[in-house]
C-alpha positions, 0 to 999 in steps of 0.5 A: 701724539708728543709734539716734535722738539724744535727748540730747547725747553725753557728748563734746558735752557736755563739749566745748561746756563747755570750749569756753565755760569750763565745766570748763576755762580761762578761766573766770569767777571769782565771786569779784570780784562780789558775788553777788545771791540768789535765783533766776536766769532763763534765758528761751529764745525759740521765735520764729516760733510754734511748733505746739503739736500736735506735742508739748504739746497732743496733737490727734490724730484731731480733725477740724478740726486737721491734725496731724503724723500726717498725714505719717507714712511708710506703709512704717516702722512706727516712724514713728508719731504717738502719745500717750503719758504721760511723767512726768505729760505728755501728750505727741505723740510719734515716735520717728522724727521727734522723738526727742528730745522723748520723751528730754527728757521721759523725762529731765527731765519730772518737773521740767517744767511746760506751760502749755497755752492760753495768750491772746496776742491778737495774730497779728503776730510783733512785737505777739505778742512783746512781749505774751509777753516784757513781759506788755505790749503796749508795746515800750518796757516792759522784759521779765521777764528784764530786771525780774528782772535789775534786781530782783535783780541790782542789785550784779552788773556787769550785771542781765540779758543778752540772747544772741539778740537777744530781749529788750526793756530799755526803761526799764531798759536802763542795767542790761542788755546785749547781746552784739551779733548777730555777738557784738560786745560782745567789743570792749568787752572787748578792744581789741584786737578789730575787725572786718576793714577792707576789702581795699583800705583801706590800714589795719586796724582799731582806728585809736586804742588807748588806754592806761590813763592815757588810759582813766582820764582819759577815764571821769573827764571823763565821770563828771563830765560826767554829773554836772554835766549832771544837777545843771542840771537836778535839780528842775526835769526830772523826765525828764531827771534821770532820763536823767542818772541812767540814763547814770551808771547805765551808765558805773558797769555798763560799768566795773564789767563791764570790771573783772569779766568780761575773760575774758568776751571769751575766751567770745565768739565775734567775728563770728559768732551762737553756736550754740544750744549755745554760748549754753546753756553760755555763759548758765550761764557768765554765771550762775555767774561773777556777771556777771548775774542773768538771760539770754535766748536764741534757740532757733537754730531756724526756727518759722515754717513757713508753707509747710511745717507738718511742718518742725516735725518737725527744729524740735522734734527739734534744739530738744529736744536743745539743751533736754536739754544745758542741763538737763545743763549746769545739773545739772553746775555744781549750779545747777538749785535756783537756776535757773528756765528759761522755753521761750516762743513767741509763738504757735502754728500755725492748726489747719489748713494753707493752700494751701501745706502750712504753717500760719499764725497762731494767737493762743494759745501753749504754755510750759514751765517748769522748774527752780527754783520750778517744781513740776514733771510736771503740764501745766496749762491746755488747749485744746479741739478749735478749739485755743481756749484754755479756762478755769482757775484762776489760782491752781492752773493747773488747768481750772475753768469759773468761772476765766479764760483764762490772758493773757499778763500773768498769766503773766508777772506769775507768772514774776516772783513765781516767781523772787522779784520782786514783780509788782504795782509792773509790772503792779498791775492784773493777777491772778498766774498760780500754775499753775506755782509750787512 
């Protein structure tokens, strides 16, 4: 029988690197950028809601919760839910269905950390996002990656990029990117991408190309344009003064990411998402060239099983293979000691199933955390046999009957202080979750 895959090959491995720069041409070079310290952070996205009972919460055998082991295959004996510790985690595991994640962990466990129980509050895919990305219940406050990209980044062409279409910039989207759904981004960089004019047009695109001269001229009437606009209304608009000082913001990152990361647009993709595997490798890329301080990526993978729950099977099983090539990837360019990665969902799965076999809405999460600042082998926090989140210290992560549910925002407000920001000027109420801190 073929060996299940737990990890990505060697090959895989070295050609998803190459194919992005990572050991061979074009590569970006950090030496055209002034290189921010202190932490980057990668924040991968789990969107649909994972269920936490397949791997990070075990449940097996409580009555109430429908778990994976209720489709085991009768007539293989190796296809069989169980516990099992793995570098300080306990972990549902099948080596049939999931191999992976026993290989991740067997791997890399000692440098992980889950938080189990996490309040969330919300049951609507979008409301849920934005608690768990901004620590918020604002869509139009900035996510973590984002602030820390802003923090820390301020020098780079820009402070946080967004792969997957996850991300929130609000107040401080003069100071973030994206690369587009079909990896657009790639024409600012080149202008000699379009996308196809249609079959009967009579022309192709791009109708005008600029030359240099033309190029310069354009950015100087439009640095001054901004700048005489903005001094109209300085004292008397504080809101638009700060528009103006937003726009300058963004012509100054477009110029300088033009400027510093044209071999970015030989990275990209044009016209299609990348792979999961792509955006890994290309979000490390990102990093170690100084064109950013932070990333966020989609895991490429469909959580949303609410007609079937035991999908769930080959959701966690490819998502873990991706897990344990970008914890290669880091590993070969040595930037795990400078590199915090963050695996969120924005939500779980009802403990039991509908009508349907699937599982809907749940308004509590898991996440796992790994890489710098992250202690690492511990599962923190719980949940008890209605998958209800239970207390804990803030401070320690650890079960504690006069501590309280772990929110949203204290975990957010955490992840900020773990990659050195300052949380309290974002969220100056709200008590910092340490479980995870090093």
């Amino acid at each position: 029988m073929r060996r299940p895959r737990t990890r990505w090959s060697r090959r895989e491995l070295l050609g998803s690197a190459t194919a992005t720069g990572l050991l061979g041409l074009p590569r970006l070079s950090s030496a055209t950028t002034s290189v921010a310290p202190g932490h980057n952070l990668i924040i991968i996205v789990a969107s649909g809601g994972w269920d936490v009972t397949f791997c990070f919460d075990p449940k097996l055998g409580v009555e109430g919760i429908d778990g994976p082991e209720g489709s085991e295959n009768p007539d293989d004996p190796d296809d069989r839910e169980v516990v099992e510790t793995i570098n300080g985690h306990p972990l549902v595991i099948n080596p049939v269905k999931r191999p992976s994640v026993a290989g991740f962990f067997e791997a890399w466990g000692h440098r992980v950390d889950i938080v189990n129980g996490l309040w969330v509050g919300a049951i609507g895919h979008d409301t849920a996002m934005v608690r768990m990305m901004t620590g918020t219940p604002d869509d139009t406050r900035p996510d973590v990656a984002v602030i820390a990209g802003a923090e820390l980044g301020a020098e780079l062409p820009l402070g946080c990029i967004d792969l997957g279409g996850r991300s929130y910039a609000g107040s401080l989207a003069s100071t973030a990117g994206t690369i587009g759904s079909r990896s657009q981004l790639k024409m600012l960089l080149d202008d000699t991408v379009a996308f196809p004019a249609p079959a009967d047009a009579g022309f192709t695109y791009p109708l005008l190309e600029r030359t240099d001269d033309e190029r310069a001229l354009l950015q100087e009437f439009l640095a001054g344009r901004i700048e005489r606009e903005a001094a109209a209304v300085r004292g008397i608009s504080n809101r638009r003064e700060r528009l103006f000082a937003d726009m300058f913001e963004s012509n100054s990152r477009v110029e300088r990411f033009q400027a510093d990361s044209g071999a970015f647009a030989d990275l990209l993709g044009f016209g299609r998402a990348p792979s999961f595997e792509h955006s890994a490798s290309l979000a490390v890329e990102l990093l170690r060239g100084g064109v950013c301080q932070t990333v966020v990526m989609d895991s490429s993978q469909n959580w949303d099983s609410h007609t079937d729950f035991t999908e769930q099977h080959a959701t966690f099983d490819a998502f873990f293979l991706g897990l344990h090539g970008i914890m290669d990837l880091l590993e070969l360019e040595g930037m795990l000691e400078t590199t915090t990665v963050a695996v969120v969902s924005e939500m779980t799965r009802t403990p039991k199933s509908n009508v349907r076999g699937g599982k809907d809405h749940w308004p509590y999460s898991s996440a796992m955390l790994f890489g710098a600042g992250i202690r690492g082998g511990r599962t923190l926090g719980g949940t008890d046999d209605t998958l209800v989140p239970r207390k804990v210290s803030l401070q320690t992560g650890e079960l504690s009957d006069g501590g309280a549910v772990c929110r949203y925002d204290n975990f957010c407000a955490g992840l900020l202080e773990t990659v050195g920001v300052d949380p309290q000027p974002w969220f100056p109420d709200v008590e910092v979750y340490r479980g995870f801190q090093s």
